[in-house]
C-alpha positions in Angstrom: -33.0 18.3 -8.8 -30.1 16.3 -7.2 -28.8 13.0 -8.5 -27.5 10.1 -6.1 -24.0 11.7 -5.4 -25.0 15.1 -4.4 -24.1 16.6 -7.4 -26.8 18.8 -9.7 -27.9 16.4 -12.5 -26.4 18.3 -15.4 -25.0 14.7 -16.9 -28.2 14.3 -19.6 -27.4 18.5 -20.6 -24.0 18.0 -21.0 -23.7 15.0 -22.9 -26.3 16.2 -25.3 -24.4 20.0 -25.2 -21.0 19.2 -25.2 -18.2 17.4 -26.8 -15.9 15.2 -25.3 -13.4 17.4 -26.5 -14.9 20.1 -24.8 -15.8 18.7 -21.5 -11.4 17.6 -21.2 -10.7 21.4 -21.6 -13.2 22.3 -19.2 -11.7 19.6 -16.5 -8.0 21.3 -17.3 -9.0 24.6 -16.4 -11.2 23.4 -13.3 -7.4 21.6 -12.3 -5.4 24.5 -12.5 -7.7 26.7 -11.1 -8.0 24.8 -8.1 -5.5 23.0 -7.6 -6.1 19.7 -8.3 -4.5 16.5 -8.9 -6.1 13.7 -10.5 -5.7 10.1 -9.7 -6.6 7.4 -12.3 -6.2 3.9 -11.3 -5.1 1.5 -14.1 -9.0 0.1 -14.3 -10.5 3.1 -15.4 -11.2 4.3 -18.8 -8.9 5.9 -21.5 -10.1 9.7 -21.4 -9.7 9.4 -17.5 -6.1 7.7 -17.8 -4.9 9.8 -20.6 -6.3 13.0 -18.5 -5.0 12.2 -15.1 -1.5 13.7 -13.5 -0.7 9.9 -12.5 -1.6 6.2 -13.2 -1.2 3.5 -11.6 -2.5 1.5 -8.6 -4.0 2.6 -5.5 -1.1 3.0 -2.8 1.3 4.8 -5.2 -1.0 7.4 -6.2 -2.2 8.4 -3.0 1.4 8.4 -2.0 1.8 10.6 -5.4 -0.8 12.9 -4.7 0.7 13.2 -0.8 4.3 14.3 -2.5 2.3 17.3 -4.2 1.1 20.5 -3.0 -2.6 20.3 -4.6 -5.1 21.1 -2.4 -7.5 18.7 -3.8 -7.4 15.4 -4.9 -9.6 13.9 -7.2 -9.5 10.1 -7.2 -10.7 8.7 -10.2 -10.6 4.9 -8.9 -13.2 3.2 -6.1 -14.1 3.8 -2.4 -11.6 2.4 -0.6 -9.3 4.1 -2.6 -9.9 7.6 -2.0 -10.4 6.7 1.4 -6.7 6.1 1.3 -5.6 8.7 -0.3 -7.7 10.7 2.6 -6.1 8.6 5.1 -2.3 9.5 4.1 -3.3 13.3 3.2 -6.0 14.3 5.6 -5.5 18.3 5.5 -5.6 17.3 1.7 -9.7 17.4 0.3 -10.5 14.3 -1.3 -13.1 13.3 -3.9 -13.7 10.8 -6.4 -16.8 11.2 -9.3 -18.7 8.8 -8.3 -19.8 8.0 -4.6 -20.9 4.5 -6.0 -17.8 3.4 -7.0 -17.4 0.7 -4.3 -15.5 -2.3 -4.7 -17.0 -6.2 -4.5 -14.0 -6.9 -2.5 -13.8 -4.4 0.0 -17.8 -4.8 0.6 -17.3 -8.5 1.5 -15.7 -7.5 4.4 -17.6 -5.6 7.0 -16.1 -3.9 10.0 -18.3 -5.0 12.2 -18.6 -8.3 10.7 -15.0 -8.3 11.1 -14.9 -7.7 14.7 -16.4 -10.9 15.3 -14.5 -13.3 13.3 -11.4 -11.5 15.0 -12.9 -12.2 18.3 -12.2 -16.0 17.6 -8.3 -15.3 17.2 -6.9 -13.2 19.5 -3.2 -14.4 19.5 -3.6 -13.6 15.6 -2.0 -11.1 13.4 -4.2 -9.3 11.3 -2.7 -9.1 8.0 -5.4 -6.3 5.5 -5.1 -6.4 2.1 -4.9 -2.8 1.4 -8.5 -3.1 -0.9 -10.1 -2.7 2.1 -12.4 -0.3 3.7 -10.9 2.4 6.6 -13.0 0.8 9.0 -11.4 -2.6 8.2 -7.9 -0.8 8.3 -8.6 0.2 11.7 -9.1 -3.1 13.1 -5.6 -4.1 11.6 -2.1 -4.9 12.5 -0.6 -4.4 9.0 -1.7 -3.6 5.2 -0.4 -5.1 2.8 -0.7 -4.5 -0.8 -0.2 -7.7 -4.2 3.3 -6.6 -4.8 4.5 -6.8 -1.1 2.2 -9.0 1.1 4.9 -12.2 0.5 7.4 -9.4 2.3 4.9 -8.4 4.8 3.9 -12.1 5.8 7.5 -12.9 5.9 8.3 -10.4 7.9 6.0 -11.7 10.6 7.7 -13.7 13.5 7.2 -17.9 12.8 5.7 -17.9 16.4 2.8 -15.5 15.5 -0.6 -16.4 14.0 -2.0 -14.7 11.3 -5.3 -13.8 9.5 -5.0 -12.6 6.3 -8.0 -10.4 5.1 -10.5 -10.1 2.9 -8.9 -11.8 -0.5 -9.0 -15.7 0.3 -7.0 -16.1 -3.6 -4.3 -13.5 -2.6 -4.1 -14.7 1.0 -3.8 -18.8 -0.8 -1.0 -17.3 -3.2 0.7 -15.3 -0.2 0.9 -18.7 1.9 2.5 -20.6 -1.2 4.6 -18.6 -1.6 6.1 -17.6 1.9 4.7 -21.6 3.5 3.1 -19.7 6.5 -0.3 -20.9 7.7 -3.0 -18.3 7.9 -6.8 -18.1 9.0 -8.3 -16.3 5.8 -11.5 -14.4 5.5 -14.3 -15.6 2.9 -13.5 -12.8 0.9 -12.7 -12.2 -3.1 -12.7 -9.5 -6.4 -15.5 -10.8 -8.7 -13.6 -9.7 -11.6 -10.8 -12.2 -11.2 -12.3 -14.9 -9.0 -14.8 -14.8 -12.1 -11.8 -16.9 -14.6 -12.3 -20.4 -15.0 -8.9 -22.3 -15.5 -10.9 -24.4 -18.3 -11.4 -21.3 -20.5 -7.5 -20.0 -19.5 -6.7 -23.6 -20.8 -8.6 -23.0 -24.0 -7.2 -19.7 -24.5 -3.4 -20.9 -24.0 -4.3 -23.6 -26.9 -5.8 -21.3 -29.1 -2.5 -18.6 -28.4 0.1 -20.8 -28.1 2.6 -18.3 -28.8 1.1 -16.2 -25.7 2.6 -15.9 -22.2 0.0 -15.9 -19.5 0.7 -13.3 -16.7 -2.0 -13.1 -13.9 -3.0 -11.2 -10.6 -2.7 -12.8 -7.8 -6.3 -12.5 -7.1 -7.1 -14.9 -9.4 -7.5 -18.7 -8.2 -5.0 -20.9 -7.6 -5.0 -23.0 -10.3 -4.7 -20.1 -13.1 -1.9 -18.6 -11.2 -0.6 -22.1 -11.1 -0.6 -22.2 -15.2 0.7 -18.6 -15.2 4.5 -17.7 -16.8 4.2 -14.2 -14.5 2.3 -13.4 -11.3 2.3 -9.9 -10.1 0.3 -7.0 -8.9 -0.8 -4.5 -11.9 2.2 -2.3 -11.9 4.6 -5.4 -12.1 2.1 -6.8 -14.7 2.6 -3.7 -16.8 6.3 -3.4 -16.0 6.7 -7.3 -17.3 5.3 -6.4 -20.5 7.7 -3.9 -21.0 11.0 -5.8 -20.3 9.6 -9.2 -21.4 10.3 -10.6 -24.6 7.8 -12.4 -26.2 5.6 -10.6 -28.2 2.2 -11.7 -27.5 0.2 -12.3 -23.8 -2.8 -13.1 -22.2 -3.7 -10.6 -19.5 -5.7 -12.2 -16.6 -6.9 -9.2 -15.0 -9.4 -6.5 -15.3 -9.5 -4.8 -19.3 -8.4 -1.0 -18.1 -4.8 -1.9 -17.8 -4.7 -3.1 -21.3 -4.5 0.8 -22.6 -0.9 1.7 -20.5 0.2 -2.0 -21.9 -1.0 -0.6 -25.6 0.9 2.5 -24.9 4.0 1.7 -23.8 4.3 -1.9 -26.2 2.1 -0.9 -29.2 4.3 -3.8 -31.6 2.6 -6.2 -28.6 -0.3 -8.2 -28.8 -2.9 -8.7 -25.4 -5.7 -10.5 -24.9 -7.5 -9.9 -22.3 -8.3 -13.6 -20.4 -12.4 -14.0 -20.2 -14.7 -16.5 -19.9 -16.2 -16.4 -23.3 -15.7 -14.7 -26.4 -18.5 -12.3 -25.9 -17.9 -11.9 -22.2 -17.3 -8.3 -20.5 -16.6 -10.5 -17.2 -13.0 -8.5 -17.1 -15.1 -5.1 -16.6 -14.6 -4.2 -13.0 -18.6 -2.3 -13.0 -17.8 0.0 -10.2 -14.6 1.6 -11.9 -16.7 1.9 -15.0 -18.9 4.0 -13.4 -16.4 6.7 -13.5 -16.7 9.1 -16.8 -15.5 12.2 -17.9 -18.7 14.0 -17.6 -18.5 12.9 -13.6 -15.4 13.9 -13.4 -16.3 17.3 -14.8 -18.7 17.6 -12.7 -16.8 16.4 -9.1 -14.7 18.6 -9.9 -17.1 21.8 -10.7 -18.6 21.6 -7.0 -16.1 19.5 -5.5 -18.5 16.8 -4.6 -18.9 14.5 -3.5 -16.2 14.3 -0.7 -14.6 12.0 1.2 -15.1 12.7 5.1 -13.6 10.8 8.2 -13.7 11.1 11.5 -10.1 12.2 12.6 -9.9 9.2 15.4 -10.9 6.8 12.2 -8.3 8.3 10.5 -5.1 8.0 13.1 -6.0 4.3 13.5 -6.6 3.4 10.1 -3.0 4.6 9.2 -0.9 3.1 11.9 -1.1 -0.5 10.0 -0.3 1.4 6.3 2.5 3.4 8.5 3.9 0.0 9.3 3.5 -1.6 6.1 5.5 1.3 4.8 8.4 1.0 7.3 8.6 -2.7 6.6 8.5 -2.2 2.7 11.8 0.2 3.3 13.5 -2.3 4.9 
């Protein structure tokens, strides 16, 4: 009997069989013998961060895993992601534990969908946030990622058009911040366009001492509030240079354990909605666990496939993206 990713349904037998412990060692010896890297995004669990060869977000480690000679990567993130990695390694076999892994954002914006609203601009730019699907990528002038889409907007000519998809909050941030006026899609992350200011307000008053630092997928008004706005990594990387002592991290939970790690005389608190509210879990990384990953990695599904045209169109807009970061 097969569950929904392919793989046989061994999960029940080995979390009643095996420890933890046990199922780790099992994954380290499945790495080396096939020569594996594994890729943990900064919203994924503990075990899976503390286990993985890098951390971090999506475009760096599929540049990471690139850089190696592995023959497989194992993406322990979402969809899109792996797609990515795919996308930039093609002779390079890709697959992630669990094929349900999707991503809220990613799934607001159809392809085909897509096509249509594009239809209605055609002097436009298309500017994709790199949480995207390939399909989307395709369709694409650029990617952009949070850290450099202010670059890539600004590197755009003034007489030039642009639609800026699928994150409406990072698309309203990136045209603050550069003053260039874009056509957005109707698109957002469900984790962070979840926040209410009121209850960041409430939170600031109870922590006074606390420096808010924010993604820029959250609204505009919390990012309006916020000391630091930044993508994950520079998130992380403020922590670790800042000063103060004490923050409140609007953005999802995972990337609390690297900010543990590397400041453990540092206090965070995690910005949600209520006291008992889990509204900072992105579902669709949870659904990644050590015992998938032992088992993606056993049979080496399931895997990521695309069609090679897909592929060469979906990476001209990263190419360019990359050749306009270097610049």
């Amino acid at each position: 009997m097969k569950n929904t990713n392919g793989h046989i349904k061994e999960l029940g037998f080995i979390n009643e069989k095996y420890k933890k412990s046990d199922i780790i060692e099992q994954i380290k010896l499945l790495r080396k013998k096939k020569n594996a890297v594994i890729l943990a995004h900064f919203y994924q669990i503990p075990e899976i961060q503390d286990i993985a060869d890098f951390v971090g977000d999506s475009l760096g480690l599929s540049q990471q895993a690139a850089s190696t000679n592995a023959d497989m990567i194992v993406f322990c993130g979402v969809h899109f992601m792996a797609e990515t990695a795919k996308i930039i390694s093609p002779e390079k076999k890709v697959i992630l534990p669990d094929m349900k892994a999707g991503c809220s954002l990613a799934d607001s914006c159809s392809a085909s969908d897509f096509a249509k609203f594009k239809a209605n601009y055609p002097d436009h730019i298309v500017v994709t946030y790199i949480n995207s699907s390939a399909e989307l990528k395709s369709l694409s002038d650029v990617i952009c990622t949070s850290s450099n889409a202010v670059k890539i907007v600004n590197s755009i000519p003034l007489d030039k058009k642009i639609i800026f998809t699928p994150d409406k909050n990072l698309g309203a941030y990136v045209m603050q911040q550069t003053k260039r006026p874009m056509i957005f899609w109707d698109g957002s992350c469900e984790v962070h366009d979840v926040l209410k200011l009121e209850n960041i307000i409430h939170l600031k008053i109870k922590h006074k001492d606390a420096k808010l630092i924010a993604h820029p997928e959250c609204k505009a008004p919390i990012l309006e509030i916020a000391d630091f706005v930044g993508s994950t990594t520079a998130l992380l990387n403020y922590t670790q240079t800042d000063k103060s002592k004490k923050y409140i991290v609007a953005t999802e939970t995972g990337i609390l354990h690297q900010m543990k790690l590397n400041s453990p005389e540092k206090e965070f608190i995690i910005a949600t909605n209520n006291e008992t509210c889990s509204c900072n879990d992105c579902p669709y990384m949870k659904l990644n666990t050590i015992e998938k990953l032992y088992i993606c990695m056993k049979y080496e599904k399931p895997e990521i496939v695309l069609d090679l045209k897909l592929i060469k169109e979906a990476k001209k807009p990263i190419m360019k993206m990359l050749q306009i970061s270097a610049t």
